[in-house]
C-alpha positions in Angstrom: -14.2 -30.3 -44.9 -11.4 -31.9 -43.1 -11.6 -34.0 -39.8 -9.1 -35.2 -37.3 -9.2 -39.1 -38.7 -9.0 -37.9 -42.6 -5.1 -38.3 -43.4 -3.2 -37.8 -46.6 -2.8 -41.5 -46.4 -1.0 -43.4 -49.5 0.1 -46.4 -47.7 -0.6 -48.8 -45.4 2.0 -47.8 -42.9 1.4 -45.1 -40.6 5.1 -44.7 -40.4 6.0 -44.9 -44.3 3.1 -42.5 -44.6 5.0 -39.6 -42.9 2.9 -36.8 -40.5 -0.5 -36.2 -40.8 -2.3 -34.2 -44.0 -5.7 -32.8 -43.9 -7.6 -34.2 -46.9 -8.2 -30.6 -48.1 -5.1 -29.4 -48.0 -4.2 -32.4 -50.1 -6.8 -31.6 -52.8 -5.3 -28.0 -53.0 -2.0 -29.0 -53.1 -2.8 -31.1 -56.9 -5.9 -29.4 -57.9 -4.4 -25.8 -57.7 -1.8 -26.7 -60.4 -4.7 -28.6 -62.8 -6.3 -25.4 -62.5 -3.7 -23.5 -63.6 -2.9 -25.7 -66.6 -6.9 -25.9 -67.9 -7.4 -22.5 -67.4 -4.7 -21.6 -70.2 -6.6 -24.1 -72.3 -9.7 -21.2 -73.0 -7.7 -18.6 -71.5 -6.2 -16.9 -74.2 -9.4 -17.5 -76.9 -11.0 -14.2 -75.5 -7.5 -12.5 -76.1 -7.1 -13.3 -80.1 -8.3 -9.9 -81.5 -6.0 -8.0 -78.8 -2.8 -9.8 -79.7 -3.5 -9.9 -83.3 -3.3 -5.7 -83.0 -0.5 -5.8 -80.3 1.8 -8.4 -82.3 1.1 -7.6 -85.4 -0.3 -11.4 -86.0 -1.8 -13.1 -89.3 -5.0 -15.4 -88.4 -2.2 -18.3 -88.9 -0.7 -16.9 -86.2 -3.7 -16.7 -84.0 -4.5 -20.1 -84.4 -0.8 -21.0 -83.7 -1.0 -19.1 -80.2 -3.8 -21.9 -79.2 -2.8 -24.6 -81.3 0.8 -25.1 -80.2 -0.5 -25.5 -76.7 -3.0 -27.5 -77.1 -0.5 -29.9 -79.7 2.3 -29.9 -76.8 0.1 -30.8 -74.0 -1.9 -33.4 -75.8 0.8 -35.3 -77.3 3.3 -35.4 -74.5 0.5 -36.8 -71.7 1.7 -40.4 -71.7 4.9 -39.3 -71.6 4.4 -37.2 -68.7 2.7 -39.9 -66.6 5.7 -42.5 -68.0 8.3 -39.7 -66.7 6.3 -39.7 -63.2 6.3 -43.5 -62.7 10.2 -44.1 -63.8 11.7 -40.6 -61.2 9.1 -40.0 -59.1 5.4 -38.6 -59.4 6.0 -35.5 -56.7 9.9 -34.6 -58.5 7.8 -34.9 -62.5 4.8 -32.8 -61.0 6.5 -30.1 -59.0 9.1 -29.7 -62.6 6.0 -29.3 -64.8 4.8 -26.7 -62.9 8.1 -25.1 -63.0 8.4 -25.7 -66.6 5.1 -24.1 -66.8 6.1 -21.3 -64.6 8.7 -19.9 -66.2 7.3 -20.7 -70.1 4.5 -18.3 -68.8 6.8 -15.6 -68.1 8.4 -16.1 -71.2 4.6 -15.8 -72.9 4.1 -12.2 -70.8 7.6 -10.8 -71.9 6.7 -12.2 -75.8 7.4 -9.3 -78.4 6.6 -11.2 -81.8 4.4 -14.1 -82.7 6.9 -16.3 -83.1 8.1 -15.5 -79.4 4.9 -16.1 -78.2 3.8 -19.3 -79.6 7.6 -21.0 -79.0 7.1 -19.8 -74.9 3.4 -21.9 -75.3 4.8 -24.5 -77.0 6.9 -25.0 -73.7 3.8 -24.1 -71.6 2.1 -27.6 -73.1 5.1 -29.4 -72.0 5.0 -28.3 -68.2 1.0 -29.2 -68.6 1.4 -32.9 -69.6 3.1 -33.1 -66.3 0.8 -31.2 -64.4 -2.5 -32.4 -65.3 -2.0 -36.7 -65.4 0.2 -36.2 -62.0 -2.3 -34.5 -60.5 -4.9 -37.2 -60.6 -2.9 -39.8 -59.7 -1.2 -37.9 -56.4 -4.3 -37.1 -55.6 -6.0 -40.4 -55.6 -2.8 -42.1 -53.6 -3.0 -39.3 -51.3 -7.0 -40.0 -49.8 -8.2 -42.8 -48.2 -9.7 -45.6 -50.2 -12.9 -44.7 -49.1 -12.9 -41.4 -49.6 -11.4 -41.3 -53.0 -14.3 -40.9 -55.2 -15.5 -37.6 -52.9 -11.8 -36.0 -53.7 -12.3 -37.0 -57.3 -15.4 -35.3 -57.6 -13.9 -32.0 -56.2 -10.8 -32.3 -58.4 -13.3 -32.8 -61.2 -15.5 -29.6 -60.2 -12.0 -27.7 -60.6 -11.2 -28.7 -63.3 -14.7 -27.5 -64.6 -14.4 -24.3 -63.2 -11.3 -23.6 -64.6 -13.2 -24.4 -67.8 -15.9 -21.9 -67.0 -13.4 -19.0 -66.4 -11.0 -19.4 -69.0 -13.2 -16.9 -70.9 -14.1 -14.6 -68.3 -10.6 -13.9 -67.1 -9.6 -14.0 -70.6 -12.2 -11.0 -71.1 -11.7 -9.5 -67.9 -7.7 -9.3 -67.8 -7.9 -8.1 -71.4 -10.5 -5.4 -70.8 -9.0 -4.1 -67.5 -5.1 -5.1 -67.6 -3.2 -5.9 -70.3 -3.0 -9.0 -72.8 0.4 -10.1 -70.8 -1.4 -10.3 -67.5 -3.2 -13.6 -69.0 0.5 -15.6 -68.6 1.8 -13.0 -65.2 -1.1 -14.6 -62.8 0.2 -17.9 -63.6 3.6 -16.8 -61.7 2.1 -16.2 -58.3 0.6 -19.8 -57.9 3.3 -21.9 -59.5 5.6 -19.9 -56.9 3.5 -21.0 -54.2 2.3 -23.9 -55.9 5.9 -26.0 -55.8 6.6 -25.6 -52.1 3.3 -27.1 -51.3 3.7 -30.0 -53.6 6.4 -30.9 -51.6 5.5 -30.2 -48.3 1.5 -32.2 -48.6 2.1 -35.0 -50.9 4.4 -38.3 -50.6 6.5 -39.3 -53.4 5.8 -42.4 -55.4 6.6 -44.2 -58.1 5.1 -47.0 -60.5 6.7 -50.3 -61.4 10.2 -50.3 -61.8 11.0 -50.6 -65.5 13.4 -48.6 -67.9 11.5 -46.2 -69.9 10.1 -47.1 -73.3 11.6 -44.4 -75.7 11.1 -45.9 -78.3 7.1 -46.1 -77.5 7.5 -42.6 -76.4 8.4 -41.0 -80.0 5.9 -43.4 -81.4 3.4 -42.2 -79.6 4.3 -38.8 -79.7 5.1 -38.1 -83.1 2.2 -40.4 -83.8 -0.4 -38.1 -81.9 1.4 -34.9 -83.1 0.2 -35.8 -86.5 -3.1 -36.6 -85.7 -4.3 -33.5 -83.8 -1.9 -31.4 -86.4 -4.5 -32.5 -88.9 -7.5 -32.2 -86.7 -6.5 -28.6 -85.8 -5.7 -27.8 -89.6 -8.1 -29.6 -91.6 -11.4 -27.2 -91.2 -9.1 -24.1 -92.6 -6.9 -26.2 -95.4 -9.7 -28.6 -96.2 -9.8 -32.1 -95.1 -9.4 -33.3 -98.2 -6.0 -31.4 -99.2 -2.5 -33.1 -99.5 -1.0 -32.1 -96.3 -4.0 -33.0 -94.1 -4.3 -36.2 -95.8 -0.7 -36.8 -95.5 -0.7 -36.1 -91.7 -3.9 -38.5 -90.7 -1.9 -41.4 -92.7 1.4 -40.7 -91.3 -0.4 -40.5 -87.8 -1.8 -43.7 -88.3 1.1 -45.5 -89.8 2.9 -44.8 -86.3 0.1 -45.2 -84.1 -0.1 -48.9 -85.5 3.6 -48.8 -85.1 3.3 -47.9 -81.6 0.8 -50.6 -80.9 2.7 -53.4 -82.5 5.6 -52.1 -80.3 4.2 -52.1 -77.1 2.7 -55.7 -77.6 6.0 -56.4 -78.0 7.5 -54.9 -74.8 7.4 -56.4 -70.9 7.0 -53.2 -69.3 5.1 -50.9 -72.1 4.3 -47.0 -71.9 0.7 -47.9 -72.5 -0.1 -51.4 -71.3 -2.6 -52.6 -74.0 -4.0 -55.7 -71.4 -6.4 -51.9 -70.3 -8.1 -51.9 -73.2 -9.4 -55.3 -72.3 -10.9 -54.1 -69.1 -14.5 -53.0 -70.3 -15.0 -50.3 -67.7 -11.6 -48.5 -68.7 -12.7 -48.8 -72.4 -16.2 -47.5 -72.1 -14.8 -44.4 -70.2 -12.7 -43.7 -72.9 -15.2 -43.3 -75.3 -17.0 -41.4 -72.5 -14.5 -38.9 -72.1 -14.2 -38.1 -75.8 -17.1 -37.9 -76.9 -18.4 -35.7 -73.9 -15.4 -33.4 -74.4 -15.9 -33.5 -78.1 -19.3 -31.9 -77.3 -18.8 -29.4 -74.4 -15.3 -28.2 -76.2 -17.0 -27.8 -79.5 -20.5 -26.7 -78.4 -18.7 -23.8 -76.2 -16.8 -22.7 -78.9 -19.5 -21.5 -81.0 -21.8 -20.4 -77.9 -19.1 -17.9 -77.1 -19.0 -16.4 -80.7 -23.1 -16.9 -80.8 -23.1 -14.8 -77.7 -21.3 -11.8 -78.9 -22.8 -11.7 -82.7 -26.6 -12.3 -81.8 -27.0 -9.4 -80.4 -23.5 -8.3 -80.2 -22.2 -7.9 -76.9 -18.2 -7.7 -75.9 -16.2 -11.4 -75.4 -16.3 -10.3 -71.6 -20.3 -9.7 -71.3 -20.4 -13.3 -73.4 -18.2 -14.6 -71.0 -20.2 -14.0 -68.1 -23.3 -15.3 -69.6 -21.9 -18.4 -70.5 -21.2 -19.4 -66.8 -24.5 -20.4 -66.6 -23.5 -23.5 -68.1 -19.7 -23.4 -67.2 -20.4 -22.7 -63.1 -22.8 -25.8 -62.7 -19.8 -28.5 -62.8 -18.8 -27.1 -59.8 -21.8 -27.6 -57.6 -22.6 -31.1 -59.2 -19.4 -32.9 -59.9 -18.5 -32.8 -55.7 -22.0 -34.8 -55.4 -21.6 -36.9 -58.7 -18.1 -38.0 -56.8 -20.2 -38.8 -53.6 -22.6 -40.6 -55.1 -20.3 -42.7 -57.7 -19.3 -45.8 -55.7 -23.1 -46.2 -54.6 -25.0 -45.3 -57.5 -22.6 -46.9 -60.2 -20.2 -44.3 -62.4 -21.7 -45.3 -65.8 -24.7 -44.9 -64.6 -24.0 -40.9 -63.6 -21.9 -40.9 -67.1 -25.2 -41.8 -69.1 -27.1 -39.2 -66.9 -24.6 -36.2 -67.5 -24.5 -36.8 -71.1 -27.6 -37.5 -71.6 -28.7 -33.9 -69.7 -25.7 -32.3 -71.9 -27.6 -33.3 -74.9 -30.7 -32.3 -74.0 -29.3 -29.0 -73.1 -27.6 -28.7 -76.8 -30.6 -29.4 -78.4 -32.8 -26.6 -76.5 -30.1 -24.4 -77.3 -30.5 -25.4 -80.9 -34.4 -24.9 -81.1 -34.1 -21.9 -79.5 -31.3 -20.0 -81.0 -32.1 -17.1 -83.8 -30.9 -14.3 -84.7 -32.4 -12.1 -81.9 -32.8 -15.0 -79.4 -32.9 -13.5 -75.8 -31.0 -14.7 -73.0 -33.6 -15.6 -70.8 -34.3 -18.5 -73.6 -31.4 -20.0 -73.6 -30.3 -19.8 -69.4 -32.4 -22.7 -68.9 -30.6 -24.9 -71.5 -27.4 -23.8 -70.4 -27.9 -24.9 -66.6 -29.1 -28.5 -68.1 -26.4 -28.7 -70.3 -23.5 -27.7 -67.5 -25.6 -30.0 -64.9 -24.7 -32.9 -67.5 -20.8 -32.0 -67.5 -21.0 -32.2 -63.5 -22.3 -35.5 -63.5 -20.2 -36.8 -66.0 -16.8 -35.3 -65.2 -16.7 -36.6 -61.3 -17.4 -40.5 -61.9 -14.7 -40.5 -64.9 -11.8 -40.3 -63.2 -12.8 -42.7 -60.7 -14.0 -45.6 -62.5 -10.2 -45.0 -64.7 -8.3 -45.0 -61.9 -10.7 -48.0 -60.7 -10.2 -49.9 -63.3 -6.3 -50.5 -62.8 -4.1 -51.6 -60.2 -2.5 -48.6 -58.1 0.8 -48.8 -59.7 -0.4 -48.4 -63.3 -3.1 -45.2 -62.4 -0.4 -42.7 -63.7 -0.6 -44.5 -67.4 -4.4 -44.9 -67.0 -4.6 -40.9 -66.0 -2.7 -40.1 -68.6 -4.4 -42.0 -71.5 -7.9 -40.6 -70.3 -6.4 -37.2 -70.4 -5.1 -38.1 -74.2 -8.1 -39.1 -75.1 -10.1 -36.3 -73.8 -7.8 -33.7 -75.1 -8.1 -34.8 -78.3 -11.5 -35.3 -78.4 -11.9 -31.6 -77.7 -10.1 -30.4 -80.5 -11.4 -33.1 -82.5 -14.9 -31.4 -81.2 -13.7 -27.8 -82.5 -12.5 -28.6 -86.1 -15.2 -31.0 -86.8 -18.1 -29.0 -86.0 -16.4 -25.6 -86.9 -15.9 -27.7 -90.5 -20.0 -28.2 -90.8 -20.6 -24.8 -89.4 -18.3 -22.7 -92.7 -20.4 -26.0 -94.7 -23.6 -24.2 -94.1 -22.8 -20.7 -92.5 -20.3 -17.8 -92.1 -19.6 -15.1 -89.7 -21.1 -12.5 -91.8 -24.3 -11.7 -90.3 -26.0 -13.3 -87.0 -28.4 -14.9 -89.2 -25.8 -16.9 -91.5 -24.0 -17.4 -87.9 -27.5 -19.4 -87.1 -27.3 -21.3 -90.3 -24.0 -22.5 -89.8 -24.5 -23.2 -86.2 -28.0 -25.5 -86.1 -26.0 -28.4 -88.2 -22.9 -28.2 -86.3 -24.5 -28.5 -82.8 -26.6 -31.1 -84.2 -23.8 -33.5 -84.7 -22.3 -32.6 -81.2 -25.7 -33.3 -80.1 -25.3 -36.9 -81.8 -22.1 -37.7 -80.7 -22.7 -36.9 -76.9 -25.7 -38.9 -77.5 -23.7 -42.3 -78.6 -21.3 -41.0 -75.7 -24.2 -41.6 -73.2 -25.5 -45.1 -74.8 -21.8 -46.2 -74.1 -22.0 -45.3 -70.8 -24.9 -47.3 -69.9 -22.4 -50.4 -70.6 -19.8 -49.7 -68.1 -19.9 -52.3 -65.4 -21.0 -51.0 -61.8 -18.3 -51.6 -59.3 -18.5 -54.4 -57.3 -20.6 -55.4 -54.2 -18.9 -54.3 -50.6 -18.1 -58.2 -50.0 -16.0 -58.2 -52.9 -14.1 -55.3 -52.7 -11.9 -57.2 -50.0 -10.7 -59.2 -52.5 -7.2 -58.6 -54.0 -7.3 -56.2 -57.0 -6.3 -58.1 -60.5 -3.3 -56.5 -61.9 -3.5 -54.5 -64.9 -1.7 -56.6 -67.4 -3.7 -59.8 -66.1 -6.9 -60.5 -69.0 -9.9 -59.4 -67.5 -12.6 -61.9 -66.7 -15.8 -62.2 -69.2 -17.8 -58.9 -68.6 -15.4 -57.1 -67.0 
């Protein structure tokens, strides 16, 4: 992959630059990490029944062992970026991966439920640095030219990590031990942290004191809104509680914005939301996540009931969907600054919906594999496509020194599109269906796919909006800064 001419450049100057990187060992060096952090997104899913016999554990407490995760890691992102551009992305990113490190070992020597969902509480704050960081070293650490390409291969990581979350999960659990989920993460944060520092420069974003004040807005803000979202489908979404965390999530999210409008050098500059492309993606990125996260979930558990096979054998045949990301997103990157990124957005949603929908029509209670294989390689075909040209067209759309604060809003917004995905559709599935038997699993699981169906749909309409980028005469031009107004149509 790598040639003599393809450096680990991030500036300008040769010198400033330091000695020469291979372009690989630059993708390793942030995409290792990012796989390591996604992986203990689906990781632990296949592990439930296990630790609920090992620890003891309530289904409270099950719920807790992914929720706290996921409610660390989402809420702290723009905080994590922030942290990068005030001390340094390298220093915040080669931290979270210690912070992650060791909370892992803390998970593996976990004796009580309460143990174990503190130590992942902690894991989610070592992954807000991880994941934002990584996109944002990576694209400083490529040529111009050649970010889109690395992109796409950071993307098809990401998606693989996705695709073996429950494999390993099934796999570790089957052959190992529950514990040995959180002891392979020690192994490549070890090695992980040496190479951070060894491949990638160090860089900062604009000098600026940091916005506390924005940062507990934002994060108590969040923390209330994917509380609910995690909560509502098991207390109801119509109880106090749940109620009483979407308005106090709003209340400070409206705070937060009326803050940063306020401040010279905000934590989220709102002058992004007026760039069309940056928007557009957005809404991309949640809806498509709100559709693969939800739509797995349920194709996992339809996989093991009808017929019943173990979470390991469901595993396996769900990487016919899962795998495809990796062998697509690489070209989808390749072919984003030519083709247009919205363009492949539309595409890969647009497949992924289609590939929901076959699934739907063809799933019964005895539905055979070999029915569904073909709509599960459409389906992850769509993720490939649409994964790859996200990140470049955010990280397009804003000036260099503010792609930490654009990474980590798109990773925000993803993230809680997910587990808005989960609870929304797992809240029409128990409408209309139950676990009890594979055919009321079917009942409950037409509807719910159905709206994911419709949601990745308006996803891929969207998409179709986002400007192409511009023509190779204009890409000489200077770059317009991120808190400058975008011109009309942009």
């Amino acid at each position: 992959m790598a040639s003599p001419d393809l450096t680990a450049a991030g500036s300008p100057s040769p010198a400033a630059q330091g000695p020469k990187v291979p372009l690989w060992l630059s993708i390793v060096a942030c995409s290792v990490p990012m796989f390591m952090v996604a992986l203990d997104n689906l990781v632990v899913s296949t592990a439930l029944r296990t630790l609920a016999v090992d620890l003891k554990a309530d289904t409270k407490d099950l719920q807790w062992f992914v929720n706290a995760y996921v409610l660390s890691f989402s809420c702290l992102l723009l905080i994590g970026a922030a942290l990068g551009d005030r001390f340094g992305r390298r220093k915040v990113f080669a931290i979270g991966i210690a912070i992650f490190t060791l909370s892992s070992i803390a998970c593996g020597l976990a004796g009580t439920s309460g143990e174990l969902i503190t130590a992942r509480t902690v894991q989610g704050f070592g992954a807000a640095a991880v994941m934002p960081l990584s996109l944002t070293l990576l694209s400083q650490a490529v040529p111009e030219k050649m970010r889109s390409l690395a992109l796409g291969l950071w993307g098809a990581v990401s998606g693989l990590a996705i695709a073996l979350g429950p494999v390993v999960g099934g796999a570790v659990v089957d052959g190992l031990a529950w514990e040995w989920i959180f002891w392979i993460n020690v192994p490549v944060g070890v090695v992980a942290i040496p190479l951070v520092f060894k491949v990638l420069r160090e860089s900062k974003g604009e000098k600026a004191g940091l916005d506390l004040i924005g940062m507990l807005l934002a994060a108590a803000g969040l923390l209330a809104v994917v509380w609910g979202i995690v909560n509502g489908s098991t207390d109801g979404w119509t109880s106090t509680r749940i109620v009483a965390a979407f308005v106090a999530g709003g209340v400070l999210l409206v705070a937060f914005v009326l803050w940063e409008r306020r401040q010279t050098h905000p934590l989220l500059p709102l002058s992004f939301y007026r760039i069309r492309a940056f928007t557009l993606t957005n809404i991309v990125s949640a809806t498509m996540y709100f559709g693969v996260f939800g739509s797995i979930f349920f194709l996992s558990q339809y996989l093991q009931i009808a017929p019943y096979r173990t979470p390991l054998h469901a595993g396996v045949l769900t990487l016919a969907w899962t795998l495809m990301p990796m062998f697509i997103a690489p070209v989808a990157g390749a072919l984003t600054d030519r083709v247009g990124g919205g363009r492949l957005m539309a595409l890969g949603l647009f497949l992924q919906a289609g590939g929901l929908a076959w699934i739907n029509l063809a799933a019964t209670a005895d539905t055979p594999y070999s029915h569904l294989v073909g709509a599960m390689l459409v389906a992850g075909a769509g993720m490939g496509f649409a994964i790859a040209p996200t990140a470049a067209v955010v990280l397009g759309a804003v000036g260099p020194e503010h792609r930490g604060k654009a990474s980590g809003a798109n990773t925000t917004v993803r993230e809680i599109g997910g587990a808005f995905g989960i609870a929304v559709l797992s809240s029409v599935f128990l409408a209309h269906g139950s676990e009890a038997s594979p055919a009321e699993f079917v009942d409950g699981l037409h509807p719910a796919v159905w709206v994911g169906v419709a949601v990745v749909l308006f996803g891929g309409v969207c998409a179709l909006f986002i400007p192409r980028p511009p023509r190779p005469a204009e890409q000489s031009e200077p770059r317009r800064p991120a808190d400058e107004p975008a011109p009309a149509g942009v």
